[in-house]
C-alpha positions as CSV (number, residue, x, y, z in Angstrom):
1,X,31.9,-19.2,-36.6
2,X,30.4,-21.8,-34.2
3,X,31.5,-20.7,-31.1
4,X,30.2,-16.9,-32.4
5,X,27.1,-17.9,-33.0
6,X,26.6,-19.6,-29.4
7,X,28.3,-16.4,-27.8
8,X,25.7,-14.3,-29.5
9,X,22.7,-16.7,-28.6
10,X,24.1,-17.0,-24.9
11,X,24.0,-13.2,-24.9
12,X,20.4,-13.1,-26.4
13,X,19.3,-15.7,-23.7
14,X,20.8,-13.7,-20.7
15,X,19.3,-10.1,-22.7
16,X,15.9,-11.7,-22.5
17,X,15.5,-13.6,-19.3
18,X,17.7,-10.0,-17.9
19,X,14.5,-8.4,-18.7
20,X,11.9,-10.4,-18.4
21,X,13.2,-10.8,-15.0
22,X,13.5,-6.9,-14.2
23,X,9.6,-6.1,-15.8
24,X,6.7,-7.2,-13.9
25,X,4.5,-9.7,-15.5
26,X,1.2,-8.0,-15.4
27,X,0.0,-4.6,-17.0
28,X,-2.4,-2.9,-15.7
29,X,-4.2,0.0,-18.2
30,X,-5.8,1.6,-15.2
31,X,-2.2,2.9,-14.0
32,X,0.7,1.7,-12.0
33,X,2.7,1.2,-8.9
34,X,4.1,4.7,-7.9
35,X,6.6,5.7,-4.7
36,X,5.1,7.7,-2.1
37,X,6.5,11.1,-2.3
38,X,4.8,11.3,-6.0
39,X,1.4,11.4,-4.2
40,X,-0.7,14.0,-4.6
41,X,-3.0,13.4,-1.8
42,X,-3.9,10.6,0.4
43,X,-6.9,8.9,1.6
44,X,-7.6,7.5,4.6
45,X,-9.2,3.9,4.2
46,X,-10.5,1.6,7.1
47,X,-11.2,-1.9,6.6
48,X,-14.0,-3.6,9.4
49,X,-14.6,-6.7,8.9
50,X,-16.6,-7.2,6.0
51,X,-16.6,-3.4,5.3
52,X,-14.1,-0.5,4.1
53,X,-14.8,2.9,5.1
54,X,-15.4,4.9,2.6
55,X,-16.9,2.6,0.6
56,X,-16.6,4.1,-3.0
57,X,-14.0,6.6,-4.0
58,X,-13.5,9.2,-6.7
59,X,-9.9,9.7,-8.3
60,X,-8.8,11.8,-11.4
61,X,-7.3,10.3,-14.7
62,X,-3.6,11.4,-13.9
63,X,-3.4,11.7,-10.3
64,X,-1.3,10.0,-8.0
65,X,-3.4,8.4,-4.4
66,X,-1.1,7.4,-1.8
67,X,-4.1,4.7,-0.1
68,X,-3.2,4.4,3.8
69,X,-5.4,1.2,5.0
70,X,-6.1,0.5,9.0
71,X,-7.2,-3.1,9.9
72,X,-9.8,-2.3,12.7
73,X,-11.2,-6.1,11.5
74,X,-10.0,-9.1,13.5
75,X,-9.8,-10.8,10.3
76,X,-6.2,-10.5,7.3
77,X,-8.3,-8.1,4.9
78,X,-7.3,-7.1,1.7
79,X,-6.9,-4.4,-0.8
80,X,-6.9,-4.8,-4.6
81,X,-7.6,-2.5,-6.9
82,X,-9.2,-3.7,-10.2
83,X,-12.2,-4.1,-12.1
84,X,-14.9,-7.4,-11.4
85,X,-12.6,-9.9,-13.7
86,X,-9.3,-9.2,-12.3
87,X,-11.0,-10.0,-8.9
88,X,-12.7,-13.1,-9.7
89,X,-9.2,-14.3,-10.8
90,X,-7.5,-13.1,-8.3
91,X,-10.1,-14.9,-5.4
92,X,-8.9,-18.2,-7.2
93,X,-5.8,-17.5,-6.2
94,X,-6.2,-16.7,-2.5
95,X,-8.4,-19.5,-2.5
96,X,-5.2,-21.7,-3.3
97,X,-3.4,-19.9,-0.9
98,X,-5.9,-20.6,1.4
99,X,-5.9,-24.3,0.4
100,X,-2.5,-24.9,0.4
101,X,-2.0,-23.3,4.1
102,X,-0.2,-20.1,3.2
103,X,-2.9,-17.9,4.3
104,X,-4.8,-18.1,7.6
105,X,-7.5,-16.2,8.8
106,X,-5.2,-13.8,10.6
107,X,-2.1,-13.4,7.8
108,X,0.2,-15.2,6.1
109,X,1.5,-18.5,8.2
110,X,4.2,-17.8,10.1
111,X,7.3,-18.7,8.9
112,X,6.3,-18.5,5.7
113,X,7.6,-15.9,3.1
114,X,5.7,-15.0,0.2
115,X,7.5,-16.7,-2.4
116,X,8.1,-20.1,-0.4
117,X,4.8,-22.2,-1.6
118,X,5.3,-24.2,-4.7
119,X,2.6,-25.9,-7.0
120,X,1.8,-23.7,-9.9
121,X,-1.6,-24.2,-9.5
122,X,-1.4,-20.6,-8.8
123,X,-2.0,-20.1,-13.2
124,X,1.3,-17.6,-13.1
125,X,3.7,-20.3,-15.0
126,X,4.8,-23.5,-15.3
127,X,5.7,-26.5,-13.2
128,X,8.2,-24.1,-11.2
129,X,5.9,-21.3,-10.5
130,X,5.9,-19.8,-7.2
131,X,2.6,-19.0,-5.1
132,X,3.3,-15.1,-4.1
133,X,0.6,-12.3,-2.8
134,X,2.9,-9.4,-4.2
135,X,1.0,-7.6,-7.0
136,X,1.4,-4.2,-7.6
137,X,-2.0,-3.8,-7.1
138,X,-2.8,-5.5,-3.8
139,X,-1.8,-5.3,-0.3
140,X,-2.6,-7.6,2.9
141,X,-3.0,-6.1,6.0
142,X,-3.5,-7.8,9.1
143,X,-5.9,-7.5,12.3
144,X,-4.7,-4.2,13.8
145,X,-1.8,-3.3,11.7
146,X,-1.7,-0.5,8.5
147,X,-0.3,-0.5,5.0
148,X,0.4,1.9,2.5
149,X,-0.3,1.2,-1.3
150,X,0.8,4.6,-3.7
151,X,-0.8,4.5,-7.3
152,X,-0.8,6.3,-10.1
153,X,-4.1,6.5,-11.9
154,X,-3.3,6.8,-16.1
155,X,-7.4,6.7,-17.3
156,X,-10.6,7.4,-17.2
157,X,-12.1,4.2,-16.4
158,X,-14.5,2.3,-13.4
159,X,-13.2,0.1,-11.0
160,X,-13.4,-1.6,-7.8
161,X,-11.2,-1.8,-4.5
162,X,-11.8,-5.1,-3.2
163,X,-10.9,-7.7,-0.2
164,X,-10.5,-10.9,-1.9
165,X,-9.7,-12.9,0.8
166,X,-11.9,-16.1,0.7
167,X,-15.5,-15.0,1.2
168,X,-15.0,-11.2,2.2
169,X,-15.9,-10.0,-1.2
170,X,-19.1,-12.2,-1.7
171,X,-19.6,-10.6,1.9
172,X,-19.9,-7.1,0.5
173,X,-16.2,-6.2,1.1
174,X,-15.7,-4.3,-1.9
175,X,-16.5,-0.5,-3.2
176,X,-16.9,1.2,-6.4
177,X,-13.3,3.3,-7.5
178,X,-14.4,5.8,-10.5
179,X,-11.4,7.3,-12.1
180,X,-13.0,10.0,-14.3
181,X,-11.3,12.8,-16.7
């Protein structure tokens, strides 16, 4: 009966962390990650330094925007979608990024990946918490180079597209996203 009972909570341990490990660990209500091909139309976005172009965009509860974004900046820009509090959070974040060396002015340091900085300061975890830019909802694009970011809008709702690399959004790098019905 003993060695059942440790099979069955071995298997509900693997179960768990097997999901936990597939799911990401943030839900957004505004929508979601989508591929590409699901897109029902694109737009075009250009980030200057301290500027995107256009600089406030209206979407439809339900539609799918496949976001291409050109660096013309000489400056790593960002592009996060989410509402005032999501970005406050998430320029702590960069701002340990920053800190720790990760991030440059330009991109990520070379060398580095994504997942390779460790403190958890980052808030995602415990003592073994990695520091990672890879949320479903953001993208980094560096001086001169493009990215793609495909979402799917679920609700009526207002939001912002923001850079929050260190001081670009207190610069004005940021625009109003209204998702309406």
């Amino acid at each position: 009966m003993l060695m059942v009972n440790r099979l069955i909570l071995a298997a509900s341990a693997w179960v768990l962390s097997t999901s936990l490990w597939a799911s990401p660990g943030v839900h957004f209500d505004f929508g979601q990650s989508a591929p590409a091909a699901k897109a029902s139309r694109t737009i075009e976005v250009v980030m200057g330094d301290m500027s995107f172009n256009p600089g406030a965009l209206d979407i439809k509860a339900g539609e799918t925007v496949r976001f291409v974004l050109i660096n013309k900046g000489q400056l790593l820009h960002e592009f996060n979608l989410g509402n005032a509090a999501m970005h406050a959070q998430h320029q702590q974040e960069m701002l340990k990024m920053q800190q720790s060396g990760m991030l440059t002015p330009t991109g990520m340091k070379p060398g580095m990946d994504h997942a390779s900085m460790s403190p958890a300061s980052m808030g995602h975890g415990g003592k073994d918490a990695m520091m990672r830019h890879d949320d479903a909802n953001s993208v980094l694009v560096e001086p001169g180079k493009s990215a793609e970011l495909t979402w799917a809008f679920g609700k009526a709702t207002r939001l912002e597209f923001a850079c929050n690399v260190p001081g670009h959004y207190q610069a004005g790098m940021k625009g109003d996203l209204t998702v309406s019905q």
